[in-house]
N, C-alpha and C positions, 0 to 999 in steps of 0.2 A: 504494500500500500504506500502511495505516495501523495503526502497528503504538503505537496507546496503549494505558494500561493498562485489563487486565482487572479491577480492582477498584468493588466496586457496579454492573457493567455487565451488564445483562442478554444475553445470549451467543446464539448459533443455532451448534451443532456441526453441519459440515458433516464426512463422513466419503468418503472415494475421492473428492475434491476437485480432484487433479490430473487425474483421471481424464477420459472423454468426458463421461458423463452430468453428473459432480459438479461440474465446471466449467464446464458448462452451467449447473447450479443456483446454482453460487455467481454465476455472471454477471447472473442472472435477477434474483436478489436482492439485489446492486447497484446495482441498474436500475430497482426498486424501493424505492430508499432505505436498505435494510440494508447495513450496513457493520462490525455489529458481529458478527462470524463467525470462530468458529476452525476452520480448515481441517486434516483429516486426513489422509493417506496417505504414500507410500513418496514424500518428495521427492526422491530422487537418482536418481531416471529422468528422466533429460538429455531423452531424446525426449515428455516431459512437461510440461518447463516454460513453455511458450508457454501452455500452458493455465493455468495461474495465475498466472505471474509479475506481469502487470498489473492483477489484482484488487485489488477494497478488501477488507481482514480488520486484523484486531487479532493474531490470531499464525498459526504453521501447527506444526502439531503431529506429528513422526514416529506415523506410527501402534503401534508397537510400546511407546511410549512414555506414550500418551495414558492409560492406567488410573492408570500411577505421576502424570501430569500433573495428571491430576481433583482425586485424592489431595491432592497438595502444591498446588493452587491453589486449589481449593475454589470454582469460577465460577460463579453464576449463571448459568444453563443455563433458558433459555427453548424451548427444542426442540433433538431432533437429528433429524438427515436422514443414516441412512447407506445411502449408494451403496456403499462399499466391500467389491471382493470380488475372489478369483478368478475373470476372467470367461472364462477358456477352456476351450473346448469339447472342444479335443484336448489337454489333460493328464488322463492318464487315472491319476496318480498321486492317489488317495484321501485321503491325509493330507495332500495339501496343500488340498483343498478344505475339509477336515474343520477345518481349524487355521483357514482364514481365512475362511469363507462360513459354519461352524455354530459352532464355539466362539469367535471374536469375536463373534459375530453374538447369541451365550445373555452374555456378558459385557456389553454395548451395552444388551439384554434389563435384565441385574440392577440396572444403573446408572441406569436412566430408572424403573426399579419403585422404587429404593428412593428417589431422590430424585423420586417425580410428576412426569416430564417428560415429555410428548407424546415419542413415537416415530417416526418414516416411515421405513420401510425398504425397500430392494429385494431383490422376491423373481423371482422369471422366469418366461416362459412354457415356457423350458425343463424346467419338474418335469410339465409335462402327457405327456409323450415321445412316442409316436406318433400320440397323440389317440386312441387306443381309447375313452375314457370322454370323450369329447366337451372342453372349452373354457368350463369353467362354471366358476367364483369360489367356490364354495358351500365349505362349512369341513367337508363328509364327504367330497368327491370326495381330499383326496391323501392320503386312507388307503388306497386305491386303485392311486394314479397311480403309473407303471414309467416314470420318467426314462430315458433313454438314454445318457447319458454321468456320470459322473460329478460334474460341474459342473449339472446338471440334479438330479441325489438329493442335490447337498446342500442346495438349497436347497430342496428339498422337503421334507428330514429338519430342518429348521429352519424351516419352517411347521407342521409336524405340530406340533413341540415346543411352537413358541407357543400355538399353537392351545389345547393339554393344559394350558397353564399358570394355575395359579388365583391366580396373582398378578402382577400384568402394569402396565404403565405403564397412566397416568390416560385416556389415547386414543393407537391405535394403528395404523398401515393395514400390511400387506406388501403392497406393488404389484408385481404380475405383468406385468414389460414386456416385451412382443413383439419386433417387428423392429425393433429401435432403428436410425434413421440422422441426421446432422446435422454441425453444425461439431464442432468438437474432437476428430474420432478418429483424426487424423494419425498418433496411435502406433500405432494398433493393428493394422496390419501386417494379415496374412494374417486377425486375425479382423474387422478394420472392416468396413460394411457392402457389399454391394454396389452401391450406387451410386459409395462412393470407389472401390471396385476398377474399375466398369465405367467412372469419368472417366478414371482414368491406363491404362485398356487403348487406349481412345478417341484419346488426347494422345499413346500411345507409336506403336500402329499402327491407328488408325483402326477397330476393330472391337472386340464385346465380345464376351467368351467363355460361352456360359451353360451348366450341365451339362446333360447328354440325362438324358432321364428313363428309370430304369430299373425302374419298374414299368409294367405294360403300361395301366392306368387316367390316365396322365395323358403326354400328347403332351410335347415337350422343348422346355422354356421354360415349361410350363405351372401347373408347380410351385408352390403359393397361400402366399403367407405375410400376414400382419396387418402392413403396414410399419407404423410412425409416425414421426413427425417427435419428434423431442427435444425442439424447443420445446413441444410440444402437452406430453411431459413433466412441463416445469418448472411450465407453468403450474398443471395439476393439484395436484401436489406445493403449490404456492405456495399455493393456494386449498383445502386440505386443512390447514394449518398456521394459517394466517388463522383457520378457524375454529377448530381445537384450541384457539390461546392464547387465543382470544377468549372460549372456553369454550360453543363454541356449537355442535362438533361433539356428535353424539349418542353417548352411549354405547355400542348395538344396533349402531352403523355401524362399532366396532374390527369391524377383521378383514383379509381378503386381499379384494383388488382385484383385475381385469384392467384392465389398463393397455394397450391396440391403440385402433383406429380402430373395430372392428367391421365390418371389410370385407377381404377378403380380397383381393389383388390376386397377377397372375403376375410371375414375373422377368420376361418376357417386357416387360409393361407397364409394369415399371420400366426396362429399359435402355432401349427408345424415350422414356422421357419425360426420361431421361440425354443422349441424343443433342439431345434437343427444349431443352435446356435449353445445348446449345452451338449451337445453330442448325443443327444437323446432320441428313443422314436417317439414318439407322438403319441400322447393318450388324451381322447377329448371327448367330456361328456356334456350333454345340453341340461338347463334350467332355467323354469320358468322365468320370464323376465318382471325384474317387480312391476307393479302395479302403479305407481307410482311416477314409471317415465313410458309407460306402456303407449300413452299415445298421446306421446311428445316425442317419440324416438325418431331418427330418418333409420331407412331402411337401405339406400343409396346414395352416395355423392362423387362426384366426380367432376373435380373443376375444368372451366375450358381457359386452356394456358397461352391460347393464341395470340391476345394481349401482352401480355410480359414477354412475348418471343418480338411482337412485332414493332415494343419499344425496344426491343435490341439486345434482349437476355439468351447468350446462346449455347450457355452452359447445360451440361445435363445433369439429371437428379439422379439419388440413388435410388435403386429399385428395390424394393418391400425384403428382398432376401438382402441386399449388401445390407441395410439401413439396419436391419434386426439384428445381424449378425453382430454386425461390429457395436453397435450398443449394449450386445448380450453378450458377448466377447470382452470387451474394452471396458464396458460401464459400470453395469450390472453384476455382474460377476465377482467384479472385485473391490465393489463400492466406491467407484471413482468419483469423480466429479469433472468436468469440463470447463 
């Protein structure tokens, strides 16, 4: 940790930094040479800190704190990146999404408008909801789009906003990320992805649990989601910002992004590539899905990535077996961190 000062120093706000994704990025950018980074979020979640404590930054900033901090510090501010949000699916209390996924999110908005700073924010594949209206980026569809939980409208009701707004930071992307899995989501308990759950089902009693499918259209286990890997992520994000300050991002190109693989893959092919990645065969039995996100669940997603290829992204992603392996390999396994 490098805690010099912020004066004359050109700055990167990193925002939900403790977090899985953010501390991915802040790692990314690390690793990359960046060191001059202030770190946002709720530091006193204890099952947090492994995720930043060993990072290079210059300071960390309680997020509740950060508007009064800007204020009395006045930092040069070369971009921000906020990851920062309410990411659960089953709080179905509204004002807590609303406080911290749509008005931080229009406040983060004011502060990059009035002072021209490049913006990157995350927005979800959760505002598409059941996929009625297809998995398309385009800037008509989420006048449309019927989220399904609450954590899914707000972050839809804060694209829309953007969208409306005629005065906006100088370049700006909302990335709609799909099935996030990777290092750092030790905290996240019942919502981390399904590969941590299916390695500690695996380590506790040998077998993973997948839900049966309760629409008569798709067999159990067959269930399609867009995984990605995080790293695939940061890198985007990394290479999105590159050009911002560079000033070489294009104007026409502000907007919402899908952020997946563009490939749809089942649980099914993710817990065997779980197993494959302990050397193990595969033992997978079905259970009922609770009741409770019974129907709110998507059954399908699969982003279309033709947008992010045709601002100029030409890198490839890893595919559902390299992404599994090397997180159950590398990560997992040996309780890393990233």
């Amino acid at each position: 940790m490098n805690q010099s000062s912020i004066t004359n120093q050109q700055v990167i706000i990193v925002t939900g930094a403790a977090g899985f994704i953010g501390s991915c990025m802040v790692q990314f950018l690390n690793d990359n040479g960046f060191e001059n980074l202030i770190l946002v979020d709720d530091f006193g979640v204890e099952g947090k800190r492994k995720n930043w404590e060993s990072k290079k930054f210059i300071q960390i900033v309680e997020r509740y704190h950060l508007f009064q901090w800007l204020k009395e510090k006045e930092p040069l501010v070369k971009a921000v990146i906020h990851l920062g949000a309410r990411t659960d699916t089953t709080e179905f209390n509204y004002a807590v999404h609303e406080e911290l996924n749509v008005q931080y999110s229009k406040n983060i908005w004011n502060y990059c408008t009035e002072k021209v700073i490049p913006l990157i924010y995350a927005s979800s594949a959760a505002t598409y909801g059941a996929g009625e209206f297809g998995y398309d980026d385009s800037h008509e569809l989420p006048f449309k789009l019927q989220p399904l939980n609450p954590y899914g409208i707000s972050k839809n009701e804060f694209d829309k906003w953007a969208l409306m707004q005629t005065s906006h930071p100088p370049y700006w992307t909302g990335l709609k990320f799909f099935n996030i899995y990777g290092p750092n989501e030790y905290h996240k308990a019942r919502m981390a992805s399904v590969i941590w759950h299916s390695f500690n089902q695996i380590k506790k009693d040998g077998v993973v649990k997948l839900f049966k499918s309760h629409r008569p259209d798709f067999k159990d286990g067959e269930q399609l989601r867009d995984f990605v890997y995080v790293k695939d992520l940061v890198k985007v994000m990394f290479w999105m910002y590159e050009l911002m300050f560079n000033k070489q991002w294009k104007m026409e190109h502000n907007g919402l992004y899908n952020l997946g693989t563009g490939k749809a893959r089942s649980f099914y092919d993710l817990a065997v590539a779980t197993f494959k990645g302990l050397d193990l065969q595969p033992n997978i039995v079905f259970v009922d899905m609770p009741e409770d996100i019974r129907d709110k669940y998507q059954y399908f997603t699969e982003a279309n990535m033709q947008k992010l290829r045709d601002a100029g992204y030409t890198q490839s992603f890893y595919t559902l077996e390299q992404g599994v392996d090397e997180y159950v390999r590398n990560y997992l396994k040996q309780l890393h961190y990233f």
